[in-house]
Residue, then its C-alpha position, 0 to 999 in steps of 0.5 A: x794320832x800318827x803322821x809321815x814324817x815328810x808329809x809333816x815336814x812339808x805340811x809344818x812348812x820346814x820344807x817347800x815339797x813333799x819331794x824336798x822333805x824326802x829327799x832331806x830325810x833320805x840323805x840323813x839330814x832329818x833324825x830323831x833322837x839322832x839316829x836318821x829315819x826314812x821318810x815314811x817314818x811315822x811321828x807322833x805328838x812330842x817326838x823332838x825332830x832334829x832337821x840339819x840346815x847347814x851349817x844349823x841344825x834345827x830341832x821341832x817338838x811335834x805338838x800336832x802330827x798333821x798330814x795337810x798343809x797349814x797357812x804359816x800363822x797356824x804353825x805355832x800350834x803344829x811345832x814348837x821350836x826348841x833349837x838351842x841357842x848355838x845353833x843360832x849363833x852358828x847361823x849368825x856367824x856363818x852370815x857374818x864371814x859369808x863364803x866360810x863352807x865355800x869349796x874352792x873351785x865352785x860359785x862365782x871367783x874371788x877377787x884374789x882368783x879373778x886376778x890370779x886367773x887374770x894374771x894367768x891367761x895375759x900374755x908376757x912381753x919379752x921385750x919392747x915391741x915399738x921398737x921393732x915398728x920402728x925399725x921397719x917404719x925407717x927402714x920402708x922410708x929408706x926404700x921409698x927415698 
């Protein structure tokens, strides 16, 4: 039995839609034996799929090729997950550090950027101002006297 490529990934819940499946598949994140596949690709029963999450790349050896989505409890008998320990390792640490593939300029700012745009955009004093209110302060109570 054969089945699309994206109908299985959505239907083996790796993706949320059908849309999303094939979008993934057309910006080259989904590949088998490495090489990437569009999404009308038909799979079969022991293709290994290799499904790039960044910063993991996931891989599933197809052990039904469906078209219909599954409830989550009979996905075990869909997939078999066979992402090598790495790829795990890799997640973790990327949970650990938090912002590591942040690109700068996007997402909320730093505390170091906050301050840094603080310290731009806050006026500079050149002198003393109270003193110049002072000065007209005495000098109307000398006009008045």
């Amino acid at each position: 039995m054969e089945a699309r490529i994206d109908k299985w990934l959505w239907a083996a819940r790796i993706f949320k839609t059908r849309s999303m499946a094939a979008a993934a598949c057309k910006k080259g994140q989904v590949s088998i034996k490495g090489s990437q596949i569009k999404p009308s690709r038909m799979i079969k029963e022991g293709d290994v799929i290799e499904v790039r999450k960044s910063p993991v790349t996931f891989s599933f050896r197809v052990k039904q090729a469906i078209e219909k989505r599954v409830g989550a409890k009979l996905v075990p008998e869909i997939l078999e997950n066979v992402t090598p320990p790495e790829q795990y390792e890799i997640l973790e640490m990327s949970k650990i550090s938090g912002f590591v593939d942040r690109a700068r300029g996007t997402g909320r700012p730093t505390k170091k950027d906050r301050r840094s745009l603080e310290e731009f955009t806050t006026p500079e004093f050149f002198g003393d101002f109270e003193d110049l209110w002072d000065d007209d302060e005495d000098q109307d109570d000398e006009e008045g006297a």
